[in-house]
C-alpha positions as a Markdown table, in Angstrom:
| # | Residue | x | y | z |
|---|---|---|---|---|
| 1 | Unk | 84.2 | 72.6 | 67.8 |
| 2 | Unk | 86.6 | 75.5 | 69.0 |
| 3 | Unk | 89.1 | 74.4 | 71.3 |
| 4 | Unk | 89.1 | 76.1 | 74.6 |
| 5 | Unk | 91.5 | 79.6 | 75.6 |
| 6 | Unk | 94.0 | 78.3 | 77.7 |
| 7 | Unk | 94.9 | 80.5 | 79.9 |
| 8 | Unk | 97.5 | 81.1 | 82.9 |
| 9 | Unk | 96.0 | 83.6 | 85.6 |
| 10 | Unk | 99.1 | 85.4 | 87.2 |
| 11 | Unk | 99.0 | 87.4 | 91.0 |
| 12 | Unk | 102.1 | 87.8 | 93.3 |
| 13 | Unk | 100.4 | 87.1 | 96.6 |
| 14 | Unk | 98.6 | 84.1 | 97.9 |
| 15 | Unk | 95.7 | 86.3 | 100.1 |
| 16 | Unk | 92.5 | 87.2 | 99.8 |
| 17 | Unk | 92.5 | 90.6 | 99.4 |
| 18 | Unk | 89.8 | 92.5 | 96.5 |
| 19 | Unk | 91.2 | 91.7 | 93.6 |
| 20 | Unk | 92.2 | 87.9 | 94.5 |
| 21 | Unk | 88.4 | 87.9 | 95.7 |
| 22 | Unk | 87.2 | 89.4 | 92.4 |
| 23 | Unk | 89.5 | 86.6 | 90.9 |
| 24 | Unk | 88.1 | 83.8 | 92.6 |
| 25 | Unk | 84.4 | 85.3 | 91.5 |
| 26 | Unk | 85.4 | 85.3 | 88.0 |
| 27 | Unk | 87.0 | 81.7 | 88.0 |
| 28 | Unk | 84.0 | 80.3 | 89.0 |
| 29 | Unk | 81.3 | 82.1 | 86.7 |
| 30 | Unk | 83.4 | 81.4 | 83.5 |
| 31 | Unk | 82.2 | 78.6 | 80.8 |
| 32 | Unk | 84.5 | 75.8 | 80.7 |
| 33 | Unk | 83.7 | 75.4 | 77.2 |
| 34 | Unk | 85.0 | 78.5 | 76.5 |
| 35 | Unk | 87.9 | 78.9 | 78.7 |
| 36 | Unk | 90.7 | 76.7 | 80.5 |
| 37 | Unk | 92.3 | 78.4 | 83.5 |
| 38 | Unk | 94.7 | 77.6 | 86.0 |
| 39 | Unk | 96.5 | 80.2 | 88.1 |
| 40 | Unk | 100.5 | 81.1 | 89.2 |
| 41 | Unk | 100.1 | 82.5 | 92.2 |
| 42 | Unk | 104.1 | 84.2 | 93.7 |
| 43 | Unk | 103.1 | 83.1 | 96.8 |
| 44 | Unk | 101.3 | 80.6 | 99.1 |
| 45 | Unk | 97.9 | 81.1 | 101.0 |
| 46 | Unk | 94.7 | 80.7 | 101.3 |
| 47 | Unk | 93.8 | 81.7 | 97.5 |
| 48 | Unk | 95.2 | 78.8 | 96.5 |
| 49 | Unk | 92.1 | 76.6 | 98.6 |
| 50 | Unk | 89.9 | 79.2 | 97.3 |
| 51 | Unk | 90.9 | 78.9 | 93.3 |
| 52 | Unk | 91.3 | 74.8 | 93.6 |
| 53 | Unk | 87.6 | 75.0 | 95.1 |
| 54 | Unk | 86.7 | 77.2 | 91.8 |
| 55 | Unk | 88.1 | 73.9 | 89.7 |
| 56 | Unk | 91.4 | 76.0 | 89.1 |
| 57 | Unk | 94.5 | 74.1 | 89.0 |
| 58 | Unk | 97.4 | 76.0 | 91.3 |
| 59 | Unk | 100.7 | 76.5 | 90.8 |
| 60 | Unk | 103.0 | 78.5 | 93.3 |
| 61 | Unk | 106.2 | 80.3 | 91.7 |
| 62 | Unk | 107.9 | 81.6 | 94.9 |
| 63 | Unk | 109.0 | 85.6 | 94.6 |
| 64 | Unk | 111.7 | 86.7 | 97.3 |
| 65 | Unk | 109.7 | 87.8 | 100.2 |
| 66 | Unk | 111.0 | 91.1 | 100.4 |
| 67 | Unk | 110.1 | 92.3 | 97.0 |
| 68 | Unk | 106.7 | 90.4 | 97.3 |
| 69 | Unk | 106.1 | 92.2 | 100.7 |
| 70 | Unk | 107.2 | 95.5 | 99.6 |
| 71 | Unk | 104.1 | 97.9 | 98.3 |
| 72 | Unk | 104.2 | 100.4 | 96.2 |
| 73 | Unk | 105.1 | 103.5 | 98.0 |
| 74 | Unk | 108.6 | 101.7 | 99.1 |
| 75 | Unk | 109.0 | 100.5 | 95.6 |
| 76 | Unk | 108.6 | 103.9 | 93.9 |
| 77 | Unk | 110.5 | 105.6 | 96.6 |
| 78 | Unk | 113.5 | 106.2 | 95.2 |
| 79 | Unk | 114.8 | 105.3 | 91.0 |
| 80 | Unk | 118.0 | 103.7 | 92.8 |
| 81 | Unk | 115.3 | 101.2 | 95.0 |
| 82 | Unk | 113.6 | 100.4 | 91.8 |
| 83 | Unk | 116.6 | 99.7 | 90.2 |
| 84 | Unk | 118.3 | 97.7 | 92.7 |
| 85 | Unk | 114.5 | 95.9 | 92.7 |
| 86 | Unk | 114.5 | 95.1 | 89.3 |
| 87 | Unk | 117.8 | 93.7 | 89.2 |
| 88 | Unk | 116.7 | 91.6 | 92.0 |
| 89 | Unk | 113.8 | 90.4 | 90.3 |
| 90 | Unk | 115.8 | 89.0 | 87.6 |
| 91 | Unk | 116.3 | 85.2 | 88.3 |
| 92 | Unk | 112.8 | 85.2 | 88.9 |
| 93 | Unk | 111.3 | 86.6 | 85.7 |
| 94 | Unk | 113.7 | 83.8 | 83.5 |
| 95 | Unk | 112.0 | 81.4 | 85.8 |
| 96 | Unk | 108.3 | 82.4 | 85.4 |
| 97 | Unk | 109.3 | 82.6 | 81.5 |
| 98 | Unk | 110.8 | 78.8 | 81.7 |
| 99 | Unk | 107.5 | 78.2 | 83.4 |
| 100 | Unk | 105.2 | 79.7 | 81.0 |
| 101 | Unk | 106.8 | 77.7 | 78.2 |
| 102 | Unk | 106.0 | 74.5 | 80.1 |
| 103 | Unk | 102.4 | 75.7 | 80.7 |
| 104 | Unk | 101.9 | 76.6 | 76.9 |
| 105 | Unk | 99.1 | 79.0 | 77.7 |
| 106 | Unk | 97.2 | 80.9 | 74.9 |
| 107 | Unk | 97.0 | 83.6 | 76.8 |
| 108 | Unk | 98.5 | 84.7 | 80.1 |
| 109 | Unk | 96.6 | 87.0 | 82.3 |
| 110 | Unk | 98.3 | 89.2 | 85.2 |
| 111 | Unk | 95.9 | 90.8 | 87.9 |
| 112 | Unk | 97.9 | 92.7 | 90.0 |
| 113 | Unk | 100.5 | 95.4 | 90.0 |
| 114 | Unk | 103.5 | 93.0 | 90.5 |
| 115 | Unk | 102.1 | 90.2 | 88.3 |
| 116 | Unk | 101.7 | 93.2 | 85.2 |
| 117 | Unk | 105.2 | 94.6 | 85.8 |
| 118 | Unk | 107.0 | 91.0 | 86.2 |
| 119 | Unk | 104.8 | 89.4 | 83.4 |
| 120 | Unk | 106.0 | 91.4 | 80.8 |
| 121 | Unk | 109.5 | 90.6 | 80.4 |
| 122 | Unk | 108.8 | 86.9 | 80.8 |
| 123 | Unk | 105.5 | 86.9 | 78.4 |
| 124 | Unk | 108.4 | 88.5 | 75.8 |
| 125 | Unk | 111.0 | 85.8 | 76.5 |
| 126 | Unk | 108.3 | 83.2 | 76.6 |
| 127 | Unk | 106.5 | 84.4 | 73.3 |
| 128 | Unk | 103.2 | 84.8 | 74.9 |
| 129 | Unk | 100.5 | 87.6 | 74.5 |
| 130 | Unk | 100.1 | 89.2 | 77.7 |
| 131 | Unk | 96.6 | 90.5 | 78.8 |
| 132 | Unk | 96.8 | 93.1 | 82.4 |
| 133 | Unk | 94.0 | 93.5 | 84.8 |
| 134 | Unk | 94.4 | 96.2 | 86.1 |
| 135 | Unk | 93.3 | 97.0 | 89.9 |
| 136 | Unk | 94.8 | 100.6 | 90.7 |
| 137 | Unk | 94.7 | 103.8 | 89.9 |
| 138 | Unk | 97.7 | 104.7 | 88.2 |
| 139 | Unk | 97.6 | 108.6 | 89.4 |
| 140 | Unk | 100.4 | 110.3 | 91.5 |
| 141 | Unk | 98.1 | 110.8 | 94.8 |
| 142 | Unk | 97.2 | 106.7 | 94.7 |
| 143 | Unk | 101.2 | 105.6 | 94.1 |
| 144 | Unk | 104.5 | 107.5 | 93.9 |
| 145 | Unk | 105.0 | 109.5 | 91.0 |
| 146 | Unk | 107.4 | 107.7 | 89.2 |
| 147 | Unk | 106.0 | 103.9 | 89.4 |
| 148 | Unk | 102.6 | 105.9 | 88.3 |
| 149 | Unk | 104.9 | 107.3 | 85.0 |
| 150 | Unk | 106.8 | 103.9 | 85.1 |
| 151 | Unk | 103.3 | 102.0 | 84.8 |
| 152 | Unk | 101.7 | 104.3 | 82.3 |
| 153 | Unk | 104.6 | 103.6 | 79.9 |
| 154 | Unk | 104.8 | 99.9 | 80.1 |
| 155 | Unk | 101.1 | 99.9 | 79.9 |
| 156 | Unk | 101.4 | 101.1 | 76.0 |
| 157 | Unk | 103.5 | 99.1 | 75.0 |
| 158 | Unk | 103.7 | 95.7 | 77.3 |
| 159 | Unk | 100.3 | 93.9 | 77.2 |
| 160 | Unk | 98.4 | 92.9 | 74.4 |
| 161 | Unk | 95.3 | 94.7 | 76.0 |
| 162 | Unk | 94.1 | 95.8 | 79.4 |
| 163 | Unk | 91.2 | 94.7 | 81.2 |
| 164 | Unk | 90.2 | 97.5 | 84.1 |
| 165 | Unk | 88.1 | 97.7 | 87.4 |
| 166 | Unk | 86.5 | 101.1 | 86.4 |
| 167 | Unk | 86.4 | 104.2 | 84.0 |
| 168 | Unk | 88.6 | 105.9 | 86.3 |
| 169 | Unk | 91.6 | 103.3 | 86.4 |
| 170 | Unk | 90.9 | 102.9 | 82.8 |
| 171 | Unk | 91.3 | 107.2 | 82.6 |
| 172 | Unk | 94.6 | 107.5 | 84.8 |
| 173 | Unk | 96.0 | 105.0 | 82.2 |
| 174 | Unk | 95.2 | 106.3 | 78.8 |
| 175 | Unk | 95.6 | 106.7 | 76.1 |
| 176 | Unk | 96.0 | 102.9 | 75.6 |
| 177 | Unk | 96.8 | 102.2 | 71.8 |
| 178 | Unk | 96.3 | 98.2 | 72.3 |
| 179 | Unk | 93.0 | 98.9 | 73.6 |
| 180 | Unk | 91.2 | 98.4 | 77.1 |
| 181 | Unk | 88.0 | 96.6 | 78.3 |
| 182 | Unk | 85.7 | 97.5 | 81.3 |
| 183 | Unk | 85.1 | 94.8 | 83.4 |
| 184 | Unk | 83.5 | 95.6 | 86.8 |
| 185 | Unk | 84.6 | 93.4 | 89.4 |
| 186 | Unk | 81.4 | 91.1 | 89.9 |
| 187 | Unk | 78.8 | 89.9 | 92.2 |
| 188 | Unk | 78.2 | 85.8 | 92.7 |
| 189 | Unk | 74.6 | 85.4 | 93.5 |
| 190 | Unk | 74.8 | 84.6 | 96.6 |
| 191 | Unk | 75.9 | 88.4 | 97.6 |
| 192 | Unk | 72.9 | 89.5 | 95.7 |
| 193 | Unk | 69.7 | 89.9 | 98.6 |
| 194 | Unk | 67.4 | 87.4 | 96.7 |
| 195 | Unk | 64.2 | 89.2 | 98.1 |
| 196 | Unk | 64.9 | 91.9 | 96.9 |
| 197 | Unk | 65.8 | 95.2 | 98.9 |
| 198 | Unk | 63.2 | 95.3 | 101.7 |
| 199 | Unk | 64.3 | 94.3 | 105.0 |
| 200 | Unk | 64.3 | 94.7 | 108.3 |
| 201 | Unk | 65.9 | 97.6 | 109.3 |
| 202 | Unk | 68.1 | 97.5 | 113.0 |
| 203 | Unk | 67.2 | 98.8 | 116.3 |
| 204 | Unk | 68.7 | 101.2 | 117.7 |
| 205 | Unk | 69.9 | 102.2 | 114.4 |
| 206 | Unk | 73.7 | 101.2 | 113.7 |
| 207 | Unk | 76.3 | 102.8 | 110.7 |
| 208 | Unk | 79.0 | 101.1 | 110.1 |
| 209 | Unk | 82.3 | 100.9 | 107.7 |
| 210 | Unk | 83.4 | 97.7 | 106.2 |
| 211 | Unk | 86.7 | 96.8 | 105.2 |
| 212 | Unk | 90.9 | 96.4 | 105.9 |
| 213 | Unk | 91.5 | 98.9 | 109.0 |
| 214 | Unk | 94.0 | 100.8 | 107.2 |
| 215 | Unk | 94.8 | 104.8 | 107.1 |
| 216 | Unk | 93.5 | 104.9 | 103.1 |
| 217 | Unk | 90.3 | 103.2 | 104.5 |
| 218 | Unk | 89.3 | 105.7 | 106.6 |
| 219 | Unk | 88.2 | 104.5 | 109.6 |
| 220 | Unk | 89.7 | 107.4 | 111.8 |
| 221 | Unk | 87.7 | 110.1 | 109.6 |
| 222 | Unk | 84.6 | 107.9 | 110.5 |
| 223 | Unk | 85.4 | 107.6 | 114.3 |
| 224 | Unk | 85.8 | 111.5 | 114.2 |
| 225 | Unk | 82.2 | 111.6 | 112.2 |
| 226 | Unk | 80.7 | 109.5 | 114.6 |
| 227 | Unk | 81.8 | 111.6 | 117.6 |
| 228 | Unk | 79.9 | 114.8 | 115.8 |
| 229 | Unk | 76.4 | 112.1 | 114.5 |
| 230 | Unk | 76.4 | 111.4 | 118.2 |
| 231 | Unk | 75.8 | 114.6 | 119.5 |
| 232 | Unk | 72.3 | 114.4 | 117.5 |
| 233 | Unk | 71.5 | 110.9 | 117.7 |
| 234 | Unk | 72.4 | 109.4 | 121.3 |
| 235 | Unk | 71.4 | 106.6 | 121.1 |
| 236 | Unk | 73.1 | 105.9 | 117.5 |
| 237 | Unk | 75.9 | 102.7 | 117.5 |
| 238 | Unk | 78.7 | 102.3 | 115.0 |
| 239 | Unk | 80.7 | 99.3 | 114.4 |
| 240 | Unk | 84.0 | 99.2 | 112.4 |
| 241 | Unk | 83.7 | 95.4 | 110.2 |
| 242 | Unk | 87.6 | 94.2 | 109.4 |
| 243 | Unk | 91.3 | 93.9 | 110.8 |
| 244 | Unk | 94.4 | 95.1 | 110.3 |
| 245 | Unk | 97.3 | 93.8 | 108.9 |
| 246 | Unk | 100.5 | 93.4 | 110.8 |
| 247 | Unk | 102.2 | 96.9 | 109.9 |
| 248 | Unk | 99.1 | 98.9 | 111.2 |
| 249 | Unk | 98.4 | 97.4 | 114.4 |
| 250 | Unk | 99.5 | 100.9 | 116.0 |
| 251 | Unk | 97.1 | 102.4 | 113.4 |
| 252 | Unk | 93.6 | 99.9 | 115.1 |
| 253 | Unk | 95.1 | 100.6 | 118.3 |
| 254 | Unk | 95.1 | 104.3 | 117.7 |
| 255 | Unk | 91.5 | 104.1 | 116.6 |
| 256 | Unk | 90.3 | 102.6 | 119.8 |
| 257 | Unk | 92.3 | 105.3 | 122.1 |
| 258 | Unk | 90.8 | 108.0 | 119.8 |
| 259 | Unk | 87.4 | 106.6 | 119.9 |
| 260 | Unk | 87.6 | 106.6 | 123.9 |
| 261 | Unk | 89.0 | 110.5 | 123.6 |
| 262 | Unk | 86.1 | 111.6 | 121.5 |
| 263 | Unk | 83.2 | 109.9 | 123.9 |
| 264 | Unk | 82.4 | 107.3 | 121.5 |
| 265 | Unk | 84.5 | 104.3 | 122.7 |
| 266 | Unk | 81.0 | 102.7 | 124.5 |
| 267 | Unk | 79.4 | 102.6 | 121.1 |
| 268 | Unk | 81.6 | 102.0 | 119.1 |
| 269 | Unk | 82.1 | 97.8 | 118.2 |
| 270 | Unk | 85.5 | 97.0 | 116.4 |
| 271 | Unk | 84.6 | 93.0 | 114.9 |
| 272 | Unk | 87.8 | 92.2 | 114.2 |
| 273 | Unk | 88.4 | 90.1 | 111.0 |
| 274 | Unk | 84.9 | 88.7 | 109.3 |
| 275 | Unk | 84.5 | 85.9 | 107.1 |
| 276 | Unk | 81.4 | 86.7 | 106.0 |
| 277 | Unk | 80.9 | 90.7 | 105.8 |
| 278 | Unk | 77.6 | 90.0 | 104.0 |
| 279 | Unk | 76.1 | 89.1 | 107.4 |
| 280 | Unk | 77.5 | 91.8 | 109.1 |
| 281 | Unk | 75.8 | 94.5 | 106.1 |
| 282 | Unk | 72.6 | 93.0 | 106.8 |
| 283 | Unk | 72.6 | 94.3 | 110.6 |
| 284 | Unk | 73.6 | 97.8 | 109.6 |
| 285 | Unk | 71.4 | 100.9 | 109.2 |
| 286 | Unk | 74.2 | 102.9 | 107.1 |
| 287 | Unk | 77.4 | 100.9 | 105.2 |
| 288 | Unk | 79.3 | 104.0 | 105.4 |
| 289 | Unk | 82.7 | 104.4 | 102.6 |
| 290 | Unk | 85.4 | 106.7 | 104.2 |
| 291 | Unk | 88.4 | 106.7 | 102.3 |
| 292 | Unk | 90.4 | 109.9 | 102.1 |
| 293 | Unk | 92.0 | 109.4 | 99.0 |
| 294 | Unk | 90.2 | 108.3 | 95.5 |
| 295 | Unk | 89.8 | 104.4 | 95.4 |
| 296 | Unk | 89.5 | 102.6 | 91.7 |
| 297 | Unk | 86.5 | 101.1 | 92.3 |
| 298 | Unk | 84.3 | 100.4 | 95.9 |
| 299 | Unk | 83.5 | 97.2 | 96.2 |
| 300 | Unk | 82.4 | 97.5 | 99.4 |
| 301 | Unk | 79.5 | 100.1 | 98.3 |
| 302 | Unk | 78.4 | 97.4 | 95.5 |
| 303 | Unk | 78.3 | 94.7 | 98.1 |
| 304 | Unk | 76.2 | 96.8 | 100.5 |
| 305 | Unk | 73.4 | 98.2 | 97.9 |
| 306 | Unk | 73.0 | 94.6 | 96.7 |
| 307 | Unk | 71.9 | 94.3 | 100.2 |
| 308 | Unk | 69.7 | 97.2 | 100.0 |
| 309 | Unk | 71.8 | 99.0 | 102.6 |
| 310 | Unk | 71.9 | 102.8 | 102.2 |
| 311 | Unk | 75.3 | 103.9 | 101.3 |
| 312 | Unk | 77.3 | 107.1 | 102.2 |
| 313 | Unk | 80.3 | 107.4 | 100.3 |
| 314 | Unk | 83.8 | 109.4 | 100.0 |
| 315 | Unk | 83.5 | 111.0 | 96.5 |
| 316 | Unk | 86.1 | 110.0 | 93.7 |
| 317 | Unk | 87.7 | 107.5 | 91.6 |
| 318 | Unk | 85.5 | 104.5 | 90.9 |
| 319 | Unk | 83.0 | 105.4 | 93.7 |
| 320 | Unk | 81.2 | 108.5 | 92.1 |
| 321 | Unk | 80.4 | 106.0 | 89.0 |
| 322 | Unk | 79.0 | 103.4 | 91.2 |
| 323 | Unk | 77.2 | 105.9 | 93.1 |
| 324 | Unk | 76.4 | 108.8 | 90.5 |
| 325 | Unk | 75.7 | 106.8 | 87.6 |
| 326 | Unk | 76.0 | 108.9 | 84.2 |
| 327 | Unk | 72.0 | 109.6 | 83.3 |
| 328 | Unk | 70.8 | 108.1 | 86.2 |
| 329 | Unk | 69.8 | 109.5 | 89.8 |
| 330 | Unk | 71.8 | 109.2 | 93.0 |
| 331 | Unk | 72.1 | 105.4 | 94.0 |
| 332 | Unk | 73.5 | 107.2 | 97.8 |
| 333 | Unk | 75.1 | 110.1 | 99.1 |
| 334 | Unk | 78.2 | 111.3 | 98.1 |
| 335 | Unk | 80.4 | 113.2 | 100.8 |
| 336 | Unk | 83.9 | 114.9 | 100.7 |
| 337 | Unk | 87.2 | 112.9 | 101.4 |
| 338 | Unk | 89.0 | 113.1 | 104.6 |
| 339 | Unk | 86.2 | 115.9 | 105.5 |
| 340 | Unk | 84.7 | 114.6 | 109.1 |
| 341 | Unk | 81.8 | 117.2 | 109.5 |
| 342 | Unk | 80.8 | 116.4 | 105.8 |
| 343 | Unk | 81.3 | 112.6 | 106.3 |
| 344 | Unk | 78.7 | 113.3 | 109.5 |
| 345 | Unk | 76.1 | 115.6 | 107.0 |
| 346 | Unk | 75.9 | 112.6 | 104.9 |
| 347 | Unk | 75.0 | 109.7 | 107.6 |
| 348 | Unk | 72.5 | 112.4 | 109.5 |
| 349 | Unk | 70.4 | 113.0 | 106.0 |
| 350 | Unk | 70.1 | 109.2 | 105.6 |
| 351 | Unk | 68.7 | 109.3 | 108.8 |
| 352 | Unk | 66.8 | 111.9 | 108.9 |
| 353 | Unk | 65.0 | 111.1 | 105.8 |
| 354 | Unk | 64.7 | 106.9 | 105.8 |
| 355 | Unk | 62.1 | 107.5 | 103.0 |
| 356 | Unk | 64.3 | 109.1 | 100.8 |
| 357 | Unk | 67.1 | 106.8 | 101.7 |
| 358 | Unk | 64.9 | 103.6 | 100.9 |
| 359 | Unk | 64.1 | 105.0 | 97.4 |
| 360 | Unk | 68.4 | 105.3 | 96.6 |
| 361 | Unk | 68.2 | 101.6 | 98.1 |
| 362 | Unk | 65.5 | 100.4 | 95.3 |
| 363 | Unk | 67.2 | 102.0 | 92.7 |
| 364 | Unk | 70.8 | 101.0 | 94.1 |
| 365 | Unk | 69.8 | 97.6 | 94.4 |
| 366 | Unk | 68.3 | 96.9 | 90.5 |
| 367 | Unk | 71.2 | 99.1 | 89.4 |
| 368 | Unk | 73.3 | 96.4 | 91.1 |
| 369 | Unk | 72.0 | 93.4 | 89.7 |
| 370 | Unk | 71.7 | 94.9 | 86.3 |
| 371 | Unk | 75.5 | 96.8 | 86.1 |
| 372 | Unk | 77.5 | 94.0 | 88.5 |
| 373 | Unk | 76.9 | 90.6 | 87.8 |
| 374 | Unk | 79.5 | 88.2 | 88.0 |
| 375 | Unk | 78.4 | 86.7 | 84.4 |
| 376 | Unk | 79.1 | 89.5 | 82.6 |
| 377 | Unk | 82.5 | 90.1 | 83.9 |
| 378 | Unk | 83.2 | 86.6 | 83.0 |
| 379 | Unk | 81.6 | 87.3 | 79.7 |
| 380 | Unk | 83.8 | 90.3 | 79.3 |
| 381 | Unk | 87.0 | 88.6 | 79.7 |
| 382 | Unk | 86.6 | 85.6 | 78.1 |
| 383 | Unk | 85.8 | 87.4 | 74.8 |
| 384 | Unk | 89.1 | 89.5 | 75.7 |
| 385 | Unk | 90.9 | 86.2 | 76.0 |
| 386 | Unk | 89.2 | 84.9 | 72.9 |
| 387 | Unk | 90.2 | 87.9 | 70.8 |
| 388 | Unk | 93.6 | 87.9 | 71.6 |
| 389 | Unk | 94.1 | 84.2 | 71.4 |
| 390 | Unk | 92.8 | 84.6 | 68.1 |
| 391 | Unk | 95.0 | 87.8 | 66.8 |
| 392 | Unk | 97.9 | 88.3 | 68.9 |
| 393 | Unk | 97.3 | 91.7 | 69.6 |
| 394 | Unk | 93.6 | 92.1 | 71.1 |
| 395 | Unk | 90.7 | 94.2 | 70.3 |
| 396 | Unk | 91.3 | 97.6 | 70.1 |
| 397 | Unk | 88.0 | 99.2 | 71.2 |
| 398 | Unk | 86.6 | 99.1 | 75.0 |
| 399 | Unk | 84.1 | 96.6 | 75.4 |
C-alpha cells in the first residue's frame, strides 16, 4: 500500500479569515489514507483550535509582527519598503527552512500571499517542492503594481504548481509553465440547506450584505442603495452581517452616521461579528455582494445560494463565474461596482419579481451542490499533492 503525502500546510496568520476558513474545510474533507497534514501557522489564534479540531497537528513559527500585520498595499508601496522588508524577513525564512528539514514533508503547501512569497526561498534551502494556493488576484487594481509584477514572476518560477480559488486569479497569473489547478474553495455539508431551496421567506422582507465591514466590502455603496430601495419599498429592512477590524473602526462608524444622514439609520441593523452567518442568510430576503473592486472568488454568494437565498452581486473577478456560469443561465443578478443606483435596480427586480427570483435560487442552489463541494476540492488537491510528491515538478495541465 502507498504511503501517505506528507504534507506541511503553510499561512502567516493565526485568524479566521476566507482562506484559513476554506483551509479548515479542506483539512477536514481530505482522506487520511491519502494524505498526512499538519499545518505552520506564523502566528497564534484561533485557527490553530480550529485545525487541531480537523485532526491537524499545529505548529506556530512566530513572524515579526510588523511584517505579519503589514498588507499588501504598505508592502508594495514603495521598492525601498520591500526591500528593507525582505531583508527583514531574512532570519525568519533560514528558520522556517531549518524547520521544514525537521518536518520532512513531501510536499509543502503555502495558502496565503505571505506564506507563497516566504515559502520559496526556504522550500529552496530546504530541498522541498513547493505547491502555492493562491487566494488573490494578482492584478494592479487588487494590489500595488509592483508586488502584482513581483508575484507574477516568482509565480513562474517558485512553486512546483499552483492551486487557485478561480479562473480569474488563475488569469491574472498566467501564463504559468509549471502548471495550475482549479480548486473552488468548498462547501462542508452542513452549509448546504439539506431540504433543498424552498423556505420560508421573511416578513417584512429584509436584504442584507454579509461579510468583514471593510471599504473593499462595500457596505457604504449598499447603505447608499438602500437609501434609494427605500424610497419604493417603505417598509423594506436591511441589516449589515460582520465587524470590523481594528484599523476601520472609523470606517463602521462612518457607516452608521451615513446611514442616519440618508434616512435609513431606523432600518438599518448593524450585527456586529457572527459566529454563525449561515443563520443569519436564512432570515434574509436578498444576500446582497457589494464590493467596488473585482474579488477572486465570492464566497459569501456560494454560501447564500446554498441556502437558496437570491443573490445580487457586484460584477467581476471570480463573482461573474459563480454567478454567470459559462453555458448556463443566470444563477442571480449581476450589478455594476461602486454604482449605488445600479446596486438598488438589482435588489428592486428581485423584489419585484419573487417568481423569477425563486427560479435563479433552484438553479443556484443545484449549481451549488454540484460545482462547490468540499469533497472535490479535497479531491483536487490531494491529487496535486500526489503528483508532485511523485515527480518533483507537478502536473502541468489544469485539473
Amino acid at each position: 500500500m502507498t504511503a501517505p503525502v506528507r504534507v506541511a500546510i503553510l499561512d502567516h496568520t493565526g485568524e479566521l479569515g476566507g482562506a484559513e476558513l476554506a483551509l479548515v474545510r479542506l483539512c477536514a474533507a481530505l482522506d487520511p489514507d491519502r494524505v498526512q497534514v499538519m499545518a505552520v501557522l506564523f502566528a497564534p489564534g484561533p485557527l490553530v483550535a480550529r485545525l487541531e479540531a480537523s485532526g491537524v497537528r499545529v505548529r506556530v513559527l512566530p513572524l515579526d509582527h510588523r511584517i505579519a500585520r503589514t498588507d499588501r498595499h504598505a508592502a508594495g508601496s514603495s521598492p525601498l519598503r520591500a526591500v528593507l522588508s525582505a531583508l527583514a524577513v531574512l532570519p525568519f525564512v533560514f528558520r522556517l527552512a531549518r524547520l521544514l528539514l525537521r518536518i520532512d514533508p513531501d510536499v509543502v503547501h503555502s495558502t496565503s500571499m505571505k506564506a507563497d512569497l516566504l515559502a520559496v526561498p526556504a522550500c529552496a534551502l530546504a530541498r522541498r517542492p513547493l505547491v502555492w494556493h493562491v487566494h488573490d488576484l494578482v492584478t494592479d487594481t487588487y494590489m500595488p503594481a509592483m508586488l502584482a509584477r513581483l508575484v507574477r514572476a516568482v509565480a513562474r518560477r517558485g512553486p512546483a504548481h499552483v492551486v487557485v480559488n478561480s479562473g480569474a486569479t488563475a488569469r491574472s497569473l498566467l501564463p504559468l509553465p509549471r502548471g495550475w489547478t482549479l480548486a473552488y474553495p468548498g462547501l462542508s455539508g452542513d452549509q448546504i440547506r439539506p431540504d433543498g431551496p424552498a423556505r420560508t421567506v421573511p416578513t417584512p422582507p429584509v436584504v442584507g450584505l454579509v461579510g468583514r465591514v471593510s471599504p473593499t466590502k462595500g457596505q457604504r455603496e449598499f447603505i447608499e442603495a438602500a437609501a434609494l430601495v427605500r424610497e419604493s419599498c417603505p417598509q423594506m429592512r436591511f441589516r449589515v452581517v460582520g465587524a470590523a477590524l481594528f484599523a476601520e473602526a472609523g470606517y463602521e462608524q462612518g457607516l452608521r452616521e451615513l446611514a442616519d444622514r440618508l434616512g435609513v439609520g431606523d432600518r438599518l441593523e448593524l450585527t456586529g461579528w457572527e459566529a454563525a452567518p449561515v443563520a443569519q442568510m436564512d432570515r434574509l430576503t436578498v444576500l446582497v455582494h457589494a464590493s467596488p473592486v473585482p474579488e477572486p472568488f465570492g464566497q459569501v454568494i456560494v454560501e447564500a445560494m446554498a441556502r437558496g437565498v437570491p443573490v445580487v452581486a457586484t460584477r467581476g473577478g471570480g463573482v461573474t463565474e459563480i454567478v454567470e456560469p459559462p453555458g448556463g443561465e443566470p444563477l442571480g443578478v449581476l450589478v455594476a461596482p461602486g454604482d449605488p443606483a445600479d446596486l438598488a435596480r438589482g435588489i428592486l427586480e428581485v423584489l419585484a419579481e419573487p417568481a423569477a427570483a425563486a427560479r435563479r435560487a433552484r438553479r443556484a442552489y443545484a449549481e451549488v451542490v454540484r460545482r462547490f463541494p468540499i469533497s472535490r476540492t479535497a479531491e483536487a488537491v490531494t491529487r496535486v499533492w500526489e503528483n508532485v510528491a511523485g515527480s518533483g515538478r507537478g502536473p502541468r495541465r489544469r485539473g
